[in-house]
N, C-alpha and C positions, 0 to 999 in steps of 0.2 A: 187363443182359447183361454178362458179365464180359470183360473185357478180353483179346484175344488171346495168347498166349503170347509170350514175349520170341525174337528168333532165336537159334540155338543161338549157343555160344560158338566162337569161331575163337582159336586159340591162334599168337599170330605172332613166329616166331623166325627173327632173319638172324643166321646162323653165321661169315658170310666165306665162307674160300676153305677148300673140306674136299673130299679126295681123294677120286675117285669111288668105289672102291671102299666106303669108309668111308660115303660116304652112303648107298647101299645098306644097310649092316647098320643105320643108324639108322632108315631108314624102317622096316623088317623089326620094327626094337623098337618105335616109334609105333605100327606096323598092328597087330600082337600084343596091346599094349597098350589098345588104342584095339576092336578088336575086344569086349574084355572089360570095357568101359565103365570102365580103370585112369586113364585121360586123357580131357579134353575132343577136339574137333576142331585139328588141329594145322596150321600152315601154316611149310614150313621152308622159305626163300627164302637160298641162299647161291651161290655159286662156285666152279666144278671145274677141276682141273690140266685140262692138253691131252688127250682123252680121244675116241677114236671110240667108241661104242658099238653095240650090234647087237641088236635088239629080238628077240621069240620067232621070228618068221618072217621074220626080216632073209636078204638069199642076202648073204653076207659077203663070196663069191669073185667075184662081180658085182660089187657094189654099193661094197665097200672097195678103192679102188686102190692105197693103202698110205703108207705113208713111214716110214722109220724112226726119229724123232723121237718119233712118236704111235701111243701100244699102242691094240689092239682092244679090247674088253671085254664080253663076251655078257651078255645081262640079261632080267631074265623079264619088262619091260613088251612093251606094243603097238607095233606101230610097224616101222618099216625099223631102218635108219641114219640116225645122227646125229654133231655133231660138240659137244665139249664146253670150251672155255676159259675164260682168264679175260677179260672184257671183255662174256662172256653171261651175261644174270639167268638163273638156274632159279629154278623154284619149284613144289615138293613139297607138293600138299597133302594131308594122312594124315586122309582123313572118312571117315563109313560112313555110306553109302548108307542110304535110306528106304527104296527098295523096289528088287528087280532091273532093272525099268525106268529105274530112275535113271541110268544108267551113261550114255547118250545125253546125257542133261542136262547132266552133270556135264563130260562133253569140252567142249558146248557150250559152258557156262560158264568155263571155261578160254581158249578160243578169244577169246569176246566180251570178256571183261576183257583182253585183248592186243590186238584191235579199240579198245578205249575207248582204252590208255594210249599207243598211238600218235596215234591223233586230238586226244588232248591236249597231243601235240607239231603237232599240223596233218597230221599225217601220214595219210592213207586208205588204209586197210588192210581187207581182209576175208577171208573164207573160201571154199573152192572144195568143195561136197559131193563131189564125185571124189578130191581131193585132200586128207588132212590138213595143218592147222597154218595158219598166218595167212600172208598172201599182199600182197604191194603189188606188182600187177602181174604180173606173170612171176617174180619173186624173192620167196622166202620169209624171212619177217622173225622168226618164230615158230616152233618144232616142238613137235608136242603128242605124250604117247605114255601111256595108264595102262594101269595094274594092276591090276584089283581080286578081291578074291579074301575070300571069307568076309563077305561085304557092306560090306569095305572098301576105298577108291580107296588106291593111293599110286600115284609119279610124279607125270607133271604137264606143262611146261611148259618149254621154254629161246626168251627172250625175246632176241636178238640188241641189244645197246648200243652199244658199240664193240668188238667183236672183229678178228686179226686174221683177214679172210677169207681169204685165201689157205689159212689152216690147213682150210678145207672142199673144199680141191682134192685132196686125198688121199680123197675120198670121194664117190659118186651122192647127194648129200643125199634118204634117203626113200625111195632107189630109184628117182628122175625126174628122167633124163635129159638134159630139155629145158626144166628150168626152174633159175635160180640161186637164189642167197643174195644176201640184203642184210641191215643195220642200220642202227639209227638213224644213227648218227654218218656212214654211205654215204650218206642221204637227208638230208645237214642238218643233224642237230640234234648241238647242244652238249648233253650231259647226259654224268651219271657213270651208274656200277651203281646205286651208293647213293640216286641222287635218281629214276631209274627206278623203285628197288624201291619206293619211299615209293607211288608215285603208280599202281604195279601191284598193291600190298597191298590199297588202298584198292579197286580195282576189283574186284579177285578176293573180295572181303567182300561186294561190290554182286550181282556176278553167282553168287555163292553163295547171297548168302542167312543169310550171319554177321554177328554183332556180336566183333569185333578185340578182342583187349587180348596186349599185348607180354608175353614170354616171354623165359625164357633159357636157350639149349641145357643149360647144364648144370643149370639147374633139372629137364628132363626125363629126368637121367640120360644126356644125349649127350655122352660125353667120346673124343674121341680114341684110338685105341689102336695109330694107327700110327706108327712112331718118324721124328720130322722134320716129323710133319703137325699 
């Protein structure tokens, strides 16, 4: 009997800190790319300026209460609203789906790998099927939102580290009203982004279903083209 096939390859690139806009067009170049079998499976885990964002069916006039410090930003994932800083993990992963059913899986997997890397701070965290995104309690520690189109996911993920919360007052996180935001750093724990991401990499390879190897943005052609960014 021949041996099972190895899992696909996860390709993992931490950027830093890259303006939201700009991550946008590099997913858009992964999906593209990745679509046409140009690139393996890609996983970009980096940090965004101050940033609401507003998913396809976000009500913005609801749901954003504003402030003038922090632009809106409409976006073609899932999802309500969210809030984007620095002090919160994202992470992007650019796969293509196996079959259109995938898509359930794949949120899931997302989910559950933010479930693991909090419980490896001690921290119990889980999911509420009513509600997206990872939950400790009444406070959401997680927001999940994709996109997939052409049988490929992008989006993904913002993992709460130490941000400042207060920046989620200018907005209904999700559109629900009656539940808040927390992070780790609110619940306890001493961690940076950098030592989160290590330990949320690792998890998102488990509940994927990838074998990792390290990458670099500009090896894929992601370079910058904002001026300052």
């Amino acid at each position: 009997m021949s041996p099972p096939p190895p899992d696909p390859l996860l390709l993992s690139v931490w950027a830093g800190e890259v303006v939201y806009e700009e991550g946008l067009r590099w997913q858009q170049l992964l999906a593209e790319a990745r679509a046409v079998d140009a690139v393996d499976d890609v996983l970009l885990t980096l940090t965004h300026d101050r940033v609401y964002t507003a998913g396809r069916n976000a009500d913005v006039s609801r749901n954003v209460l504003g402030t003038k410090e922090i632009r809106v930003v409409r976006t073609d994932r899932g999802g309500d609203v969210t809030y984007h800083g620095p002090g919160q993990l994202v992470a992007y992963p650019i796969v293509k789906l196996q079959h259109p059913l995938a898509a359930r899986a794949h949120v899931d997997a997302l989910e559950q790998a933010c479930v693991l890397t909090a419980g490896s701070y001690g921290i119990r965290a889980g999911t509420d099927p009513q509600r997206p995104g990872v939950w400790v309690g009444n406070r959401k520690l997680a927001a999940v939102g994709v996109r997939i189109k052409g049988g490929v996911a992008t989006h993904g993920l913002a993992l709460n580290v130490c941000p400042e919360l207060a920046d989620f007052d200018g907005l209904i996180p999700c559109g629900i009203p009656d539940r808040g935001v927390c992070s780790l750093a609110s619940l306890g724990v001493e961690t940076t982004v950098e030592q989160a991401r290590r330990r949320l990499v690792a998890h998102l390879a488990q509940t994927l279903g990838h074998r990792l190897q390290p990458a670099r943005a500009a090896d894929l052609g992601l370079v910058s083209t904002l001026v300052g960014a």
